[in-house]
Kinemage of the C-alpha trace (Angstrom):
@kinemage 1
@onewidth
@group {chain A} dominant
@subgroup {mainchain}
@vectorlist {calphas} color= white
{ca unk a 1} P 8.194 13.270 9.615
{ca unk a 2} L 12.110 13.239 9.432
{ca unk a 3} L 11.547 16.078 6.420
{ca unk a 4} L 9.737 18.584 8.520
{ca unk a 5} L 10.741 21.274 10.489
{ca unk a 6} L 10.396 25.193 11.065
{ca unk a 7} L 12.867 27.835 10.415
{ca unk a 8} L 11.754 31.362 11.626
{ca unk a 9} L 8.031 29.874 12.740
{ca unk a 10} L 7.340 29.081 9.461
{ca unk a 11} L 6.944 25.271 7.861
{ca unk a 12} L 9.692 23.874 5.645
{ca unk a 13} L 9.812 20.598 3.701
{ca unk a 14} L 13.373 19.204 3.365
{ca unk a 15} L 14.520 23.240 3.335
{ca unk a 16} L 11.665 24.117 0.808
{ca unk a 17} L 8.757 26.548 2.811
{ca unk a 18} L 5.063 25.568 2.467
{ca unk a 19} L 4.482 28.825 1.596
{ca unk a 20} L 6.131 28.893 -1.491
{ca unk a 21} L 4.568 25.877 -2.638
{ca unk a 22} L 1.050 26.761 -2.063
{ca unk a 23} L 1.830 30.099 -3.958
{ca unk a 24} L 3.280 28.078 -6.919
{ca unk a 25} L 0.696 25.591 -7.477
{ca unk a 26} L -2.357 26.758 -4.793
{ca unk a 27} L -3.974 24.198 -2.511
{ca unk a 28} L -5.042 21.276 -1.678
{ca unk a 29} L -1.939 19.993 -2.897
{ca unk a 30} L -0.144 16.675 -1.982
{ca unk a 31} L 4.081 17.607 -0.709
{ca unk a 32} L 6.156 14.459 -1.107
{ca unk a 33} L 9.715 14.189 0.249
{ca unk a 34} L 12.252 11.819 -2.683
{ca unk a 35} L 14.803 11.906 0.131
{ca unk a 36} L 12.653 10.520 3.167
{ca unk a 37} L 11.493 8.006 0.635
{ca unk a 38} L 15.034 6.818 -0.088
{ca unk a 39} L 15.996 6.371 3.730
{ca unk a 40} L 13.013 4.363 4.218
{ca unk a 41} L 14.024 1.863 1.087
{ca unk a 42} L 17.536 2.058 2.161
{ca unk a 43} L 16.444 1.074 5.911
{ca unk a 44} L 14.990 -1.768 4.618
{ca unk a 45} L 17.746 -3.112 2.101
{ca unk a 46} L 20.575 -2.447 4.983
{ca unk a 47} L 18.724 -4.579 7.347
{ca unk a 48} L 17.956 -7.404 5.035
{ca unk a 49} L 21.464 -7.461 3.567
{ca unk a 50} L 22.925 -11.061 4.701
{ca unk a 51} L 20.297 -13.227 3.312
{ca unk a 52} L 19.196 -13.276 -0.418
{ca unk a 53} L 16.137 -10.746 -0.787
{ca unk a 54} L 13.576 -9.008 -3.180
{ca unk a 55} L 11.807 -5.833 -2.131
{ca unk a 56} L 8.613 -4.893 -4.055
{ca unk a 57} L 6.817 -1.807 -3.363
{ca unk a 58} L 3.310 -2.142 -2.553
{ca unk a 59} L 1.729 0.192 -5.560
{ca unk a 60} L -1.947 0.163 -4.178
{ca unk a 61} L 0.069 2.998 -1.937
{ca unk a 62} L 1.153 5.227 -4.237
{ca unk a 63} L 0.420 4.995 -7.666
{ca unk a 64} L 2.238 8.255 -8.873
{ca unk a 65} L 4.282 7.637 -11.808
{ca unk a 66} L 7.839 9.924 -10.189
{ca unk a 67} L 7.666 8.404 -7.313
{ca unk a 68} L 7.340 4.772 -9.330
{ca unk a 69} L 10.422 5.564 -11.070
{ca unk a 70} L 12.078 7.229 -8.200
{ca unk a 71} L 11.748 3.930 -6.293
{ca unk a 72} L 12.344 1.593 -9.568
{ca unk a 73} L 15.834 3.614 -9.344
{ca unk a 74} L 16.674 2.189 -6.395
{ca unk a 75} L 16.570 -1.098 -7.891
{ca unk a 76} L 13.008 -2.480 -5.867
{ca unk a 77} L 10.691 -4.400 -7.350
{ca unk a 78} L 6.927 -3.756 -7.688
{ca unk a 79} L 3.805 -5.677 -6.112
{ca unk a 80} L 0.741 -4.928 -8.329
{ca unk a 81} L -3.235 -5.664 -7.405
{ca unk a 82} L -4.923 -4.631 -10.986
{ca unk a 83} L -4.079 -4.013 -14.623
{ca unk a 84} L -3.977 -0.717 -14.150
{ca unk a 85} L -0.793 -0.646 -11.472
{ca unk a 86} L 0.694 -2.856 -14.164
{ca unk a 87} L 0.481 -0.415 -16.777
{ca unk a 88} L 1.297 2.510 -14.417
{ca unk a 89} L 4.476 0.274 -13.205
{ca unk a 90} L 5.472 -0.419 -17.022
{ca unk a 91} L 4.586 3.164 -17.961
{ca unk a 92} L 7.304 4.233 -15.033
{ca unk a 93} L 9.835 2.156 -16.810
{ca unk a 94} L 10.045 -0.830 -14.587
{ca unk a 95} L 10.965 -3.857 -16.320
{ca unk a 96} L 7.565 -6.564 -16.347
{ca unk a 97} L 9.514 -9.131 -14.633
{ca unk a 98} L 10.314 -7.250 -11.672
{ca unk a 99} L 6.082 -7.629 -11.167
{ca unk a 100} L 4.121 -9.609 -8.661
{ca unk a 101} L 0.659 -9.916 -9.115
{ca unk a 102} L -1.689 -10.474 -6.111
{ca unk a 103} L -5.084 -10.080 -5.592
{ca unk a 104} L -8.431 -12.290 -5.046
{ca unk a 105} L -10.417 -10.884 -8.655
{ca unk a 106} L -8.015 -10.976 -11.227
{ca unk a 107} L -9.747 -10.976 -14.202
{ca unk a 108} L -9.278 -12.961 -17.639
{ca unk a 109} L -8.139 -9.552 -19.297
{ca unk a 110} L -5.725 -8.424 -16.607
{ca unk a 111} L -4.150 -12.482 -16.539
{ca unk a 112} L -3.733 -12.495 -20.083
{ca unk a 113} L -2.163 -8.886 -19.967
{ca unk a 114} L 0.009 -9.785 -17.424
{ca unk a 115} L 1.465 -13.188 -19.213
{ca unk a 116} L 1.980 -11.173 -22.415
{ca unk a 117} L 3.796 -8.899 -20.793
{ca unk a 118} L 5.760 -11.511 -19.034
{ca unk a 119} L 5.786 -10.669 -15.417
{ca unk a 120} L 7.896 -12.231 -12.278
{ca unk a 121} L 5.021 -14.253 -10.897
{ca unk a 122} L 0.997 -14.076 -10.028
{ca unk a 123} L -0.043 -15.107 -6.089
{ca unk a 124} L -2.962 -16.985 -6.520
{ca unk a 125} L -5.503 -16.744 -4.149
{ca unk a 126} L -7.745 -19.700 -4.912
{ca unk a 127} L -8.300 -22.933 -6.830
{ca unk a 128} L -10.716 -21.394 -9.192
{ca unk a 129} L -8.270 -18.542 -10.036
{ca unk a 130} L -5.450 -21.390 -11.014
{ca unk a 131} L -7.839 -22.777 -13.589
{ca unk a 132} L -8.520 -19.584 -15.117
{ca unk a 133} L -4.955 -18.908 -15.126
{ca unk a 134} L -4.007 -22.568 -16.357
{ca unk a 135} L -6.378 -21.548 -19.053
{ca unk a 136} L -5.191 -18.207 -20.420
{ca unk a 137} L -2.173 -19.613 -20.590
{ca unk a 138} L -2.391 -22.221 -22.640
{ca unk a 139} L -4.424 -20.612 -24.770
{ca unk a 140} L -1.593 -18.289 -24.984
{ca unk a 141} L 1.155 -20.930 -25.072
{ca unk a 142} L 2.792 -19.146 -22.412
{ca unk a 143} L 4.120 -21.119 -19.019
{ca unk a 144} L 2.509 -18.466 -15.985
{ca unk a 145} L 4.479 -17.958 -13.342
{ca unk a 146} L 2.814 -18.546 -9.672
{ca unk a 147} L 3.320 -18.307 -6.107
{ca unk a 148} L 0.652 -19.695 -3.555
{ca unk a 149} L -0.989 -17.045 -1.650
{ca unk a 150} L -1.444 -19.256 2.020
{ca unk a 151} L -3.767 -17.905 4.570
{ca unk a 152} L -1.729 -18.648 7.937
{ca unk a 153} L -4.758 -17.292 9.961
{ca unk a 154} L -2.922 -15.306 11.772
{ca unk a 155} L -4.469 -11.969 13.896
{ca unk a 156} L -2.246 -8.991 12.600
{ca unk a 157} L -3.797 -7.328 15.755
{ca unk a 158} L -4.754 -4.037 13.235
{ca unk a 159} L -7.878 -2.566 11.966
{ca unk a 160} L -10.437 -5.056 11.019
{ca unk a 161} L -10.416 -3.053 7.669
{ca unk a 162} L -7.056 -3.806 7.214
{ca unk a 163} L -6.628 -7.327 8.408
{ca unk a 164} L -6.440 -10.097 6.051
{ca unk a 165} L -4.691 -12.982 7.473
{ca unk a 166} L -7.211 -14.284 9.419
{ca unk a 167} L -8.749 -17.636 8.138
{ca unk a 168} L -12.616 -15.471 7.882
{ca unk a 169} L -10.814 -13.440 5.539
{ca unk a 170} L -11.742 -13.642 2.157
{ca unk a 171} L -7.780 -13.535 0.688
{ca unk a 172} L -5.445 -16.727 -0.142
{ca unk a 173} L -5.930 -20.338 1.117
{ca unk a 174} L -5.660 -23.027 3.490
{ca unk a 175} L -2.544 -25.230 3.796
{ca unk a 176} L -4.562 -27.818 3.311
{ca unk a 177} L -6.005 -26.557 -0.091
{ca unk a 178} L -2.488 -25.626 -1.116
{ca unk a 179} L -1.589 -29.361 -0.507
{ca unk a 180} L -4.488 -30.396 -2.428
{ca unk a 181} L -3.863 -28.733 -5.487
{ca unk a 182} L 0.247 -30.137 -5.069
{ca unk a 183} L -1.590 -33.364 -4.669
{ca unk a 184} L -0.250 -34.111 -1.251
{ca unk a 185} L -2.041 -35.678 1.264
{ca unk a 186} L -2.555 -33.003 4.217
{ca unk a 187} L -1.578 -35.780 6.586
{ca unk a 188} L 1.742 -34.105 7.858
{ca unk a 189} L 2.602 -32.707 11.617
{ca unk a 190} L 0.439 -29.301 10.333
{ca unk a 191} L -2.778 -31.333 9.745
{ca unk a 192} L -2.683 -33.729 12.218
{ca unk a 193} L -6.352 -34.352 12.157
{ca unk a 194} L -7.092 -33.848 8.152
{ca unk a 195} L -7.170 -36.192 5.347
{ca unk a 196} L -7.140 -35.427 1.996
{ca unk a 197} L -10.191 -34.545 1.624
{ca unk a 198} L -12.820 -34.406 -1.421
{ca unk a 199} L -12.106 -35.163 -4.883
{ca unk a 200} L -11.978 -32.253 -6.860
{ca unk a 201} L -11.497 -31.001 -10.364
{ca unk a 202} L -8.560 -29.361 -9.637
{ca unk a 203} L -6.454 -31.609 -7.321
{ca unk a 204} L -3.381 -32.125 -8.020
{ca unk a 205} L -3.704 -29.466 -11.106
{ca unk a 206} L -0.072 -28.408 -10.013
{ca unk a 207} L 2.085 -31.365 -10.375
{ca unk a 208} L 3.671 -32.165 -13.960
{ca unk a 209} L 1.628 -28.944 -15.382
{ca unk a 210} L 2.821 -28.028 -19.063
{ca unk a 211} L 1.690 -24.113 -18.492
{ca unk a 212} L 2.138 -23.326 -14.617
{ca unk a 213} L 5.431 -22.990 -12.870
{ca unk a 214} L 5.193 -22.906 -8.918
{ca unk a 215} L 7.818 -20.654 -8.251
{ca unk a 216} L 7.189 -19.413 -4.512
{ca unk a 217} L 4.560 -19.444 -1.408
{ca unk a 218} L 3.221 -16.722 -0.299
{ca unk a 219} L 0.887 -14.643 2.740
{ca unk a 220} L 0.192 -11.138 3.808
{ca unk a 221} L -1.656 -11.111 6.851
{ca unk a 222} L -2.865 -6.763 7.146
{ca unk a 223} L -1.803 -3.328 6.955
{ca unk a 224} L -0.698 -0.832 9.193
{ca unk a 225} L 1.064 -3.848 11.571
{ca unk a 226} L 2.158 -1.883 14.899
{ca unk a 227} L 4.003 -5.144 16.593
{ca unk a 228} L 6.422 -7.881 14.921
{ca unk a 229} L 4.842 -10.563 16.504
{ca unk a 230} L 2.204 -11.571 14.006
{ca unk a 231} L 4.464 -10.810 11.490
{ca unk a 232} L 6.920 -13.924 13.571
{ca unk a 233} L 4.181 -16.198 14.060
{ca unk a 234} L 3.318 -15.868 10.380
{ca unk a 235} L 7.051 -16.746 9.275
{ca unk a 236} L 6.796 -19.335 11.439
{ca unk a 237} L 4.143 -21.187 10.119
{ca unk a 238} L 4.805 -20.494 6.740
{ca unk a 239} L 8.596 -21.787 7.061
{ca unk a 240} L 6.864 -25.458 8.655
{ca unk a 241} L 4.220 -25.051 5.663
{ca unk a 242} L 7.428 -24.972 3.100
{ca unk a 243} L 9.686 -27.459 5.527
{ca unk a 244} L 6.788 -29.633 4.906
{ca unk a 245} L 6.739 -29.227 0.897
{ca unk a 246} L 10.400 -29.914 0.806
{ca unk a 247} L 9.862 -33.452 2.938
{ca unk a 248} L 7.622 -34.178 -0.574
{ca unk a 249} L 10.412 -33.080 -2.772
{ca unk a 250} L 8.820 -30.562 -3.937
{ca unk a 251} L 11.674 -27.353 -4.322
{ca unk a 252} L 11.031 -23.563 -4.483
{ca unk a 253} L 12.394 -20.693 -4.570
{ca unk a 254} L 11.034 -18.027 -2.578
{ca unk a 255} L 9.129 -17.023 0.544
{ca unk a 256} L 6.727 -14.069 0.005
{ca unk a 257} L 6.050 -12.916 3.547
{ca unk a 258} L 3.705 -9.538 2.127
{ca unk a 259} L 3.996 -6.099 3.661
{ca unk a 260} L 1.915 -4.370 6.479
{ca unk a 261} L 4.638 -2.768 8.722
{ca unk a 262} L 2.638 0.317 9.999
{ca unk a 263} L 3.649 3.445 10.949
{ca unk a 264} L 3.273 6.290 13.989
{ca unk a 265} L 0.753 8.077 13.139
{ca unk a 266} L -0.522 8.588 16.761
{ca unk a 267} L 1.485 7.478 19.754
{ca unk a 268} L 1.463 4.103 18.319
{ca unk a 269} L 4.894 3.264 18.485
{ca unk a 270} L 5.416 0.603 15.674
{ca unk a 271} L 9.029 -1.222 15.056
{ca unk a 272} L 11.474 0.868 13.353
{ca unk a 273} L 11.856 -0.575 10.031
{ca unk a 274} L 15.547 -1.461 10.922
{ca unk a 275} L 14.226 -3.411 14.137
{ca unk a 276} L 12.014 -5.063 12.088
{ca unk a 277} L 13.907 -6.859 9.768
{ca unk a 278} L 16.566 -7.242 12.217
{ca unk a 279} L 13.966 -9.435 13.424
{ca unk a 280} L 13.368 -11.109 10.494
{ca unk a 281} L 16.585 -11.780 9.405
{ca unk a 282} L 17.580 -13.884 12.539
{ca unk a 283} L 14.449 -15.727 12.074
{ca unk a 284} L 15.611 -17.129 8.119
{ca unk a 285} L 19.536 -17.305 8.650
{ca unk a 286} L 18.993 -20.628 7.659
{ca unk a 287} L 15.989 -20.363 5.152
{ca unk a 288} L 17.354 -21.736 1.677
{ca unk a 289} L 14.901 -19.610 -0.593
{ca unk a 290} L 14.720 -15.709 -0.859
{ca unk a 291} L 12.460 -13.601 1.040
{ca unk a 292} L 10.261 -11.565 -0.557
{ca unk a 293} L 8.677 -8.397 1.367
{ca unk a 294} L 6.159 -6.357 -0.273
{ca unk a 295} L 6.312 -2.965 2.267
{ca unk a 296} L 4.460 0.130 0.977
{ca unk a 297} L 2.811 2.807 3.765
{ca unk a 298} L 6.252 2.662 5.494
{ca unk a 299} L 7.915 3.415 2.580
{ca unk a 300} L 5.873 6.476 1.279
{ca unk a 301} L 3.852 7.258 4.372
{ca unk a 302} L 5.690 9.158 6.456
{ca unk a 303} L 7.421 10.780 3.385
{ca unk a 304} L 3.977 12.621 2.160
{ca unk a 305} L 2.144 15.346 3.498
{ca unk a 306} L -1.126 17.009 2.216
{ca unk a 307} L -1.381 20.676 1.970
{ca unk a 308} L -4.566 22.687 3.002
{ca unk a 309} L -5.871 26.216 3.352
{ca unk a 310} L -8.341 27.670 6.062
{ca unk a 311} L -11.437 29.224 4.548
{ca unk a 312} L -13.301 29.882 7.624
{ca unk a 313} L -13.301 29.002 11.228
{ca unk a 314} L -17.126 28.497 12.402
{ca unk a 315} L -17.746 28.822 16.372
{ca unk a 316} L -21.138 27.040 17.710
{ca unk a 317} L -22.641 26.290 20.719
{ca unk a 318} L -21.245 22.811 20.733
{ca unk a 319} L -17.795 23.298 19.161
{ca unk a 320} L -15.578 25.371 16.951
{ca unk a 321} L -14.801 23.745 13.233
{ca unk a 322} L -11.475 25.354 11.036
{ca unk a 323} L -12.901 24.664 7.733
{ca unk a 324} L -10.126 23.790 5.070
{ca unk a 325} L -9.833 23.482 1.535
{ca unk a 326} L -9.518 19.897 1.383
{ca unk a 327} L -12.204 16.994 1.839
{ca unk a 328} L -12.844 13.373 2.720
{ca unk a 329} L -12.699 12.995 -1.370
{ca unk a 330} L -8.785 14.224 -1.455
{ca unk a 331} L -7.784 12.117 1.865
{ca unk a 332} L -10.454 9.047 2.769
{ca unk a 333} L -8.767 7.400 5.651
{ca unk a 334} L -10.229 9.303 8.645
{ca unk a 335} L -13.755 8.918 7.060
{ca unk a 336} L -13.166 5.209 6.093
{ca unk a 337} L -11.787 3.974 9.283
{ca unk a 338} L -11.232 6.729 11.563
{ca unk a 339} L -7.301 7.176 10.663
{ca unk a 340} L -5.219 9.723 12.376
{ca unk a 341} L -3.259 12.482 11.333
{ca unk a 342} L -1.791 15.307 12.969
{ca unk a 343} L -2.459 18.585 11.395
{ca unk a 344} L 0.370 20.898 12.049
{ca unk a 345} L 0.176 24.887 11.028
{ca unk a 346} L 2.378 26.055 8.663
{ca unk a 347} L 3.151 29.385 10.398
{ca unk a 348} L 3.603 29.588 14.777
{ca unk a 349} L 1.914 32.591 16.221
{ca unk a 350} L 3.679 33.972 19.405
{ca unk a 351} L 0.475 35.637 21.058
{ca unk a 352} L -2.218 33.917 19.286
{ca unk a 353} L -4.892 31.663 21.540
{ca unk a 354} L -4.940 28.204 20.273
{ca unk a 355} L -8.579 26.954 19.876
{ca unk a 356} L -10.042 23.344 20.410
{ca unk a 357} L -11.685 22.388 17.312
{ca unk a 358} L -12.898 19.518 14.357
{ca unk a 359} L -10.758 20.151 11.550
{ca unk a 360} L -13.019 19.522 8.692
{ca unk a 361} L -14.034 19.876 4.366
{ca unk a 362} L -16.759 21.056 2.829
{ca unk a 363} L -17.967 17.713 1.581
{ca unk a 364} L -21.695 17.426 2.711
{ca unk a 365} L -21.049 14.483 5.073
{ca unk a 366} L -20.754 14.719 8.569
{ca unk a 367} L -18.245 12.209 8.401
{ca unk a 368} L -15.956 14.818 6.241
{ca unk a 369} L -13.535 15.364 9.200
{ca unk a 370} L -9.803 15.651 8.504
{ca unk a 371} L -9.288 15.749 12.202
{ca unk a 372} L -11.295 16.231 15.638
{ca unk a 373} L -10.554 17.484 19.193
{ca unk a 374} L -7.483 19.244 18.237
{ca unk a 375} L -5.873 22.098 19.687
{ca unk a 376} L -4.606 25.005 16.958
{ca unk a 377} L -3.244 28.574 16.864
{ca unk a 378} L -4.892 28.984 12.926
{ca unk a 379} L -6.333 31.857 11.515
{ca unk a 380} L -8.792 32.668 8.372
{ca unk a 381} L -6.689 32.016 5.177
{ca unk a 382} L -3.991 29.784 6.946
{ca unk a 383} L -2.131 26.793 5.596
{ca unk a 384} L -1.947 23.789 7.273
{ca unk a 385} L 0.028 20.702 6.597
{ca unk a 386} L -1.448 17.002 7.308
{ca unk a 387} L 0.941 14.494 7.942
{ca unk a 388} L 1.637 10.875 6.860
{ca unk a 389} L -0.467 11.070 4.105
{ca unk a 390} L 1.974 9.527 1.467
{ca unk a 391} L 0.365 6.277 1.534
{ca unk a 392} L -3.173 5.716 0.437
{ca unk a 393} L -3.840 9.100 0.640
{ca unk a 394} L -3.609 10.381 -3.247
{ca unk a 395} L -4.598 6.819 -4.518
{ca unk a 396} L -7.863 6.646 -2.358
{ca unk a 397} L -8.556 10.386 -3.685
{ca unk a 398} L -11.880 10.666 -5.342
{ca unk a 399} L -14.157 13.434 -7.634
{ca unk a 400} L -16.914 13.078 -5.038
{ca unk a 401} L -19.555 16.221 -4.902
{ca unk a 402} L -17.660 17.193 -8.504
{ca unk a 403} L -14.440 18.020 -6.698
{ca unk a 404} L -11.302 17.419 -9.244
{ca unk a 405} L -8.410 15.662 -7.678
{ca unk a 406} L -5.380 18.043 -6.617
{ca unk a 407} L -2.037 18.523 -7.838
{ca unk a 408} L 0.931 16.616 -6.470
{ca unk a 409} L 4.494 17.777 -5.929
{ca unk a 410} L 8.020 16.131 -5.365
{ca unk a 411} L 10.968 17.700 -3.388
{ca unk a 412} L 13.915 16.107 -4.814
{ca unk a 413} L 17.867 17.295 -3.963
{ca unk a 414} L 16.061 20.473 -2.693
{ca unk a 415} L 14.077 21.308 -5.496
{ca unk a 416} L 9.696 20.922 -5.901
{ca unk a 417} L 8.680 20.010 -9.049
{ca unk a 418} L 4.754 19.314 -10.416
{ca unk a 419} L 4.810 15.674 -10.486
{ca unk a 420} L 0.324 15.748 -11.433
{ca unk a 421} L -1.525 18.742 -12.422
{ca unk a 422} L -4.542 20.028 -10.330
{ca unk a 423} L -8.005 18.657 -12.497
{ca unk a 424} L -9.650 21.183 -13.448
{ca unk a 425} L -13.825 20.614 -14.284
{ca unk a 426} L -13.390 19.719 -17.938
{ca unk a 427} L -11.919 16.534 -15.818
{ca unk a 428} L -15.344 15.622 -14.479
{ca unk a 429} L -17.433 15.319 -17.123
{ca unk a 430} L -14.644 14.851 -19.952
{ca unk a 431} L -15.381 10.939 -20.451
{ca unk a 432} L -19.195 10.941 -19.887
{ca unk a 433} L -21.320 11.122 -23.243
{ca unk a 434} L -23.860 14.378 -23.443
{ca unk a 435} L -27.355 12.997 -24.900
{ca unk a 436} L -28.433 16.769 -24.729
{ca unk a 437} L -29.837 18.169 -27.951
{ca unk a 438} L -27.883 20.904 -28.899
{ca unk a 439} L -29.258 24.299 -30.763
């Protein structure tokens, strides 16, 4: 993390000290850096600056309503998977129309919702999803805006929890399907062996249509992406798919290539963002629609850390575990699918022994490790600071074994600020009715 660094063996964010954060507003507690988030945005807007292009931030990232607006500032658009980002993005200020809505479960509240409050486009993910949205909207009398969400089935070479381009996968569609609901025969160069295939309801739903507007095509093929070429070999196909749709006369106006850029989180070494859409742009110099990019963990990632207190440090036969204040409930990733973080002491000792050691909550799961086989000079009553935790870290958070969800704070032009207050137990059981008879 760019923000990160000691002065006089003690931990500083972007010149603020750990220390005086965890004094001010106790731990856990997520530390977000507004400048580290800005170069990452900026990286991405310099690189992508000769062709026309729309950047939405991936909100199933970060949800937090400061860092919405801090990145609606900037002029970036938003990529939304529920109502409730929606209302989030729209309670940050962000204009509806700078929306996309994706996702395979939309429901007939969250479509309806969404046309009302008259946002850039949806990315439909399958036939039966276009009827229900052909529906809403004409029982609205309002024209939806779409893009096709195309499965290029393409390996993103990630996490099988994280892949989803891949044509086992249950997001978007085939070309083929795509063509059927356009009402083209799949009998072009891509298909070489198809035909068009059964007759169905909804063929050919999208030509002439009163209340949908096919606006775009779209994919996203996985998260945390560590090499460009599936990313290539996506753009690829989907600028043939589109090539293809033009030959028909069919005319749109945007390529939605998703997000999934990871990040170094352990010796990984991904693309810098600037290499990657260095790579992109001399890919579309001559691709006559905008590009649309929908980038979130390398945008907040690396900007976020999550800060943690030592309560005991417990030797055993076996191994030695540091015991912190903070749980698989506050950050899910290493539990869910074994994601790494380095876990950095907030104060350097000069004679003290480093121990080998699981860094772990006090969640009653074994699984509730935060980090093992690590090597740390940590006392009793410590701090420690996990890294890269901007991204999915807060927004996976959860109350699990009754454990409120922690405060957040954002360093901005030098200065932390409370950006969500620490739950405190009133939280847990605040919304649940009590059936208990009371004297």
């Amino acid at each position: 993390m760019r923000s990160l660094q000691y002065q006089e063996k003690k931990l500083y964010m972007d010149n603020v000290p750990l220390t005086e954060i965890a004094a001010c507003w106790q731990t856990p507690t997520y530390v977000y850096s507004a400048q580290e988030i800005i170069q990452n945005m900026q990286a991405y807007q310099n690189g992508l600056q000769d062709h026309a292009y729309r950047l939405c931030f991936a909100v199933k990232s970060n949800s937090n309503l400061s860092i919405l607006q801090l990145i609606a500032k900037q002029g970036w658009s938003f990529e939304v998977v529920s109502g409730g980002e929606l209302a989030c993005v729209l309670r940050a200020g962000a204009k509806a129309n700078s929306v996309i809505f994706t996702g395979v479960g939309k429901t007939a509240t969250e479509i309806a919702y969404a046309l009302q409050e008259g946002i850039f486009c949806f990315t439909v993910e399958s036939s039966n999803e276009l009827l229900r949205i052909q529906k809403i909207a004409e029982e609205l009398d309002i024209i939806a805006p779409i893009s096709l969400r195309i499965n290029p089935d393409v390996d993103s070479k990630t996490h099988p929890h994280i892949s989803t381009g891949k044509a086992c996968h249950k997001f978007g569609m085939s070309m083929e399907q795509a063509m059927s609901l356009l009402n083209i025969p799949a009998t072009t160069s891509l298909f070489p062996q198809a035909g068009e295939g059964a007759h169905r309801a909804d063929k050919g739903i999208l030509r002439n249509n009163k209340y949908l507007q096919l606006r775009g095509i779209a994919c996203h093929i996985g998260s945390q992406i560590t090499d460009t070429e599936p990313f290539l070999l996506a753009l690829d196909k989907m600028m043939a798919f589109m090539h293809s749709l033009e030959e028909t006369g069919l005319h749109l106006s945007f390529l939605n290539l998703g997000g999934g850029l990871g990040i170094d989180y352990q010796n990984s070494s991904p693309p810098q963002i600037k290499e990657f859409t260095a790579q992109l742009s001399n890919k579309i110099k001559k691709l006559p629609y905008t590009l649309i990019l929908e980038p979130g963990r390398s945008i907040v990632a690396t900007a976020g850390i999550l800060l943690s207190r030592v309560e005991y440090i417990k030797e055993t036969p076996e191994k030695n575990f540091v015991i912190i204040d903070c749980a698989m409930n506050d950050l899910l990733r290493p539990a869910l699918y074994s994601g790494w973080h380095q876990i950095i002491p907030v104060q350097q000792y000069e004679n003290l022994l480093p121990i080998h050691c699981d860094v772990v909550g006090p969640i009653c799961e074994t699984t509730d490790v935060l980090g093992s086989n690590r090597v740390l000079a940590i006392k009793e009553d410590d701090l420690v600071a996990i890294a890269d935790v901007g991204a999915y870290g807060f927004s996976m958070s959860s109350t699990y074994n009754s454990r409120p969800r922690v405060a957040e704070v954002l360093i901005e032009n030098g200065k932390p600020r409370l950006i969500r207050e620490r739950e405190n137990y009133e939280v847990l059981y605040s919304a649940q009715i009590d059936y208990l008879v009371k004297d």
